[in-house]
N, C-alpha and C positions, 0 to 999 in steps of 0.2 A: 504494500500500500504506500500510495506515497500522499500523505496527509496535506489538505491546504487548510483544513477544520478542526482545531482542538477538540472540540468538544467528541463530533463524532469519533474519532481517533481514539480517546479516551475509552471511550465504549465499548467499541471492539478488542482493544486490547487487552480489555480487563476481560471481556466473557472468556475471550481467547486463553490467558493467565488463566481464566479460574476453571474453566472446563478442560483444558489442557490437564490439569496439575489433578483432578479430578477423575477424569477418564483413564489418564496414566495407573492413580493409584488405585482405580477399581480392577485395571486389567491386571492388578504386580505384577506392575512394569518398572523396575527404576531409570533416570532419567540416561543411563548410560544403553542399557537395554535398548529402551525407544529411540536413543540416536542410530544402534545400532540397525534394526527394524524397521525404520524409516529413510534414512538416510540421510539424517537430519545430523547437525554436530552438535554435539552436547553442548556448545556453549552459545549455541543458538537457543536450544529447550531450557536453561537454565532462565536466559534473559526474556524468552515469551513467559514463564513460570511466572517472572516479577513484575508483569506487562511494561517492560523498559523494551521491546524490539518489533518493530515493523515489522511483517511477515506477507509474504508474496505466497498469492492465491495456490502455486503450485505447490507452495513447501507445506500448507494446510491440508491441499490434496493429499501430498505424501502420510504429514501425519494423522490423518484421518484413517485412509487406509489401512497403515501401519496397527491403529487401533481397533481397526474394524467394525467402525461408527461412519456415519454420513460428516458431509462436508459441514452441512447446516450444525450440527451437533457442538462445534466448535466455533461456531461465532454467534451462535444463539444464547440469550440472557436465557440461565438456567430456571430461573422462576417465572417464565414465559407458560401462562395459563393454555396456549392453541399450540403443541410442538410444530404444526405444522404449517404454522402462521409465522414467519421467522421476520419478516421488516427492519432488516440489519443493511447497513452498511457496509458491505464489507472491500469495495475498494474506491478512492480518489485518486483523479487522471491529476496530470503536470499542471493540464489548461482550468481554470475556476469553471465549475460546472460538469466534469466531466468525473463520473461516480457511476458504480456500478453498485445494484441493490438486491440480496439477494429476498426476492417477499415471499416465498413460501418453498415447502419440498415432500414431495410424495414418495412413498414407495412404489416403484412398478416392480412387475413379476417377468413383462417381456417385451413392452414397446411404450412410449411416449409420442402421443403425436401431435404436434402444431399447427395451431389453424390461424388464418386471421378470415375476420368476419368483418361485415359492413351490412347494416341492416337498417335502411330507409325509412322515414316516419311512416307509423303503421303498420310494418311488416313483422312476422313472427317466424320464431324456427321453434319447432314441439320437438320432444324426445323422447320415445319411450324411457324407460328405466333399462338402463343398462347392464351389466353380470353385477355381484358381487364382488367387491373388492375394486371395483375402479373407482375412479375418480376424475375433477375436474378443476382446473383452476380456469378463471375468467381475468382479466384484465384490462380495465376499459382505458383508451386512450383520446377517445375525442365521442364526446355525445353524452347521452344518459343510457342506461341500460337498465331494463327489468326482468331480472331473473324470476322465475317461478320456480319452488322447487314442493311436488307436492302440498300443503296448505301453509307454505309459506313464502312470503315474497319480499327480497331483496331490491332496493332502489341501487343502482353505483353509477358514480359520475365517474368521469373522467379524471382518473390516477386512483381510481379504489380497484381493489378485487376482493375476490372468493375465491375460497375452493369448496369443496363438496363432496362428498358420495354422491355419484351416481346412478345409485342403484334402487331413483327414485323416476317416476315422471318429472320431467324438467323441460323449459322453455325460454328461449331468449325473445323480448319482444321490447320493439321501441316504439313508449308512446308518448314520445315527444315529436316537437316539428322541426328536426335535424338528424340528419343520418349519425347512425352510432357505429363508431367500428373499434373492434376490441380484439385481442388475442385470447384463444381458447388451447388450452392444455388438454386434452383427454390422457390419462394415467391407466392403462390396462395390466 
């Protein structure tokens, strides 16, 4: 990461610090072990340990991995009530404004696939209910969006999402007077 935002910065490197040092000591791992295992150097895991060291998305890759936890698992605030509501930070570009966010993470069992959508005032997409164990994330980026999902119904504007089980009737419909288009995750 290369931080222009203390604050943010801050954050992440403490979940990072404190689920690192956490997950290490659920696995009895000590920290020479998990350099070894990851390929990380010990006096890298020492200084993420004390959240004093910057850490590049790949070397979390690594020690994720290594531990045999999801990426989200290490830059998620541990007393995060949605585990798979994650709305972390987890990197800042050179140039001001240029951030990458990680906002949610699913398990799949054998494909992820991506969609984008655009759906004109008025227009609806229905879903039946799909297997057991998927899932979906939405992402809206310019419009309104009204999810339906069984007897409940989600409004999200533009920079909100969800995710869901999908192993409900569901329905994306826009009843506003501007087209909405938004990214769809289906998780099988």
């Amino acid at each position: 990461m290369v931080p222009s935002d203390p604050q943010p910065r801050t954050s992440v490197l403490q979940h990072v610090s404190q689920n690192l040092r956490r997950l290490r000591n659920g696995a009895g791992l000590s920290q020479a072990a998990l350099a070894e295992k990851s390929g990380v150097s010990r006096r890298m895991l020492v200084a993420l340990e004390a959240g004093e060291k910057n850490v590049s998305l790949t070397t979390l890759d690594r020690l994720a991995d290594a531990l045999g936890v999801a990426f989200s698992d290490l830059i998620q605030a541990f007393e995060a009530r949605d585990p798979s509501r994650i709305e972390e930070l987890a990197w800042i570009g050179e140039r001001s404004g240029s951030r990458g966010v990680l906002l949610a993470s699913a398990l799949a069992r054998r494909e992820v696939e991506l969609w984008e959508w655009r759906l004109e005032p008025g227009e609806c997409y229905a879903s039946e209910a799909n297997a057991d164990g998927w899932s979906e994330q939405v992402f809206v980026f310019e419009g309104a969006l009204q999810l339906e999902l069984a007897d409940r119904v989600h409004a999200l504007q533009a920079g909100d999402f969800h995710m869901f089980a999908s192993n409900v009737a569901h329905a994306y419909r826009n009843v506003g007077s501007q087209a909405v288009r938004f990214i769809r995750n289906v998780v099988i």
